[in-house]
One Martini backbone bead per residue (centre of mass of N, CA, C, O) as a GRO file, in nm:
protein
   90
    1UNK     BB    1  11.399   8.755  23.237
    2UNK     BB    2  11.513   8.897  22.971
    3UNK     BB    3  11.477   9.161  22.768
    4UNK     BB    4  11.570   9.027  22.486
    5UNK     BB    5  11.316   8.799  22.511
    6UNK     BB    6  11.075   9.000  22.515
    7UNK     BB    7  11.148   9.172  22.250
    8UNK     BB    8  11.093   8.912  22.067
    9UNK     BB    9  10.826   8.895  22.116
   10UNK     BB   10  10.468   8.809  21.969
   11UNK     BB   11  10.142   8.957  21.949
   12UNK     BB   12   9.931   8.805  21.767
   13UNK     BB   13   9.649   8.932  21.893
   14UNK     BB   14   9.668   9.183  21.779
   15UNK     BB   15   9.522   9.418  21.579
   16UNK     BB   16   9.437   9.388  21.192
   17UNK     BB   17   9.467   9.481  20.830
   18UNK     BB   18   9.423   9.360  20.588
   19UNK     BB   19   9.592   9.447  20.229
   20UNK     BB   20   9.533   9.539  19.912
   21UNK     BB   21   9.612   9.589  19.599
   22UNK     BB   22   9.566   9.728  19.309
   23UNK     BB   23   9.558   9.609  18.981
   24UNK     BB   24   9.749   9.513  18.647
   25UNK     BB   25   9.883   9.266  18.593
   26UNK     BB   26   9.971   9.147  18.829
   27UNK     BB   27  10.024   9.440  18.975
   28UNK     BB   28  10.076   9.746  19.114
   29UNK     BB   29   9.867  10.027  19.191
   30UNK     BB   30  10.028  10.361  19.226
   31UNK     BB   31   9.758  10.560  19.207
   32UNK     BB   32   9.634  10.379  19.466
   33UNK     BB   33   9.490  10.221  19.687
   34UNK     BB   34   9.472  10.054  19.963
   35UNK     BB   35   9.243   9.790  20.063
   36UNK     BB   36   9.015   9.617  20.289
   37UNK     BB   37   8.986   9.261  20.323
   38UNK     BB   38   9.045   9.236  20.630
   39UNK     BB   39   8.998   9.163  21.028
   40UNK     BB   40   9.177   9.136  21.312
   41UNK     BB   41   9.435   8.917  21.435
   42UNK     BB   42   9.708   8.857  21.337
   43UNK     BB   43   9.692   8.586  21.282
   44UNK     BB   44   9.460   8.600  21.073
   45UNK     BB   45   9.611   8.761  20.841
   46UNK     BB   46   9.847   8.550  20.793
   47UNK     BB   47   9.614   8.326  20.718
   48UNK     BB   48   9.524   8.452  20.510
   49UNK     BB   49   9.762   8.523  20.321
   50UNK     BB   50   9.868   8.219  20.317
   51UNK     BB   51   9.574   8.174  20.122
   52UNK     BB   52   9.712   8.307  19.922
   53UNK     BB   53   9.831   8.296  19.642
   54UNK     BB   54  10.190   8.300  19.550
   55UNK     BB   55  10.125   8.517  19.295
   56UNK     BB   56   9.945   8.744  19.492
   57UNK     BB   57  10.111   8.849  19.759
   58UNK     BB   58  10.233   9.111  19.639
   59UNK     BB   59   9.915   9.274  19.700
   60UNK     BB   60  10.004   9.251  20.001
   61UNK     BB   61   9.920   9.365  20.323
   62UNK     BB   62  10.004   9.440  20.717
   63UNK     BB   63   9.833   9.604  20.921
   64UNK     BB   64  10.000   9.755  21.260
   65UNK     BB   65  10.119   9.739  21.558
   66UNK     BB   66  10.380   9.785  21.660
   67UNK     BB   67  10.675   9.558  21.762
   68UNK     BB   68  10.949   9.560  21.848
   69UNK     BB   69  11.180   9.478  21.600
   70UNK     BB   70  10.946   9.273  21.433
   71UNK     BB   71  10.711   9.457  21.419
   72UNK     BB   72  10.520   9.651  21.175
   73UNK     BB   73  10.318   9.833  21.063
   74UNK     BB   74  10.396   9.772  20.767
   75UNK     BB   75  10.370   9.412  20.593
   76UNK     BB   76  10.523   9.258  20.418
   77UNK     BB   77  10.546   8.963  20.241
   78UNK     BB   78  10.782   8.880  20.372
   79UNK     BB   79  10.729   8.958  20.670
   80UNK     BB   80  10.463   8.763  20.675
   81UNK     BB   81  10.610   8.481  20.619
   82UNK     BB   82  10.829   8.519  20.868
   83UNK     BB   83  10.649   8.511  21.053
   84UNK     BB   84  10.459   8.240  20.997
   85UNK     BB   85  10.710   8.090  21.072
   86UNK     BB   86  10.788   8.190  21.383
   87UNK     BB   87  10.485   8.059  21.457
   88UNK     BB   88  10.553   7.763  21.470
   89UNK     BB   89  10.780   7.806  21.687
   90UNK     BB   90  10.551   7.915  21.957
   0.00000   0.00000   0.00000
């Protein structure tokens, strides 16, 4: 196996944490801070987020140890969509 082969793959199983933004009219409050909404393994996180209306994930994102290049510190809505898309291919 070569190096760029390891480089891409994710450990889903790495500890992660659910963060709300507090909102007002289903917008974030940038005055606020994000709150801790659950804990676990980034896979459990993807899977709670996933699970969250279409309309309101743009409220959460995915605390976790960076993996790069692939995963950040933290995971914006659509990086965690996309990490979600990827999961289901490996």
């Amino acid at each position: 196996m070569g190096a760029s082969a390891t480089d891409s793959k994710v450990d889903f199983g790495v500890p992660a944490v659910l963060h709300k933004w507090p909102s007002l009219a289903n917008q974030r409050r940038p005055d606020r801070e994000s709150y801790h909404v659950s804990e676990g393994t980034l896979d459990q996180c993807i899977t709670a987020f996933m699970e969250k209306p279409p309309a309101t994930r743009h409220l959460y994102e995915i605390h976790t140890a960076p993996q790069p290049p692939l995963v950040t510190e933290i995971l914006s809505p659509e990086h965690i969509a996309e990490l979600s898309r990827l999961r289901e291919f490996l």
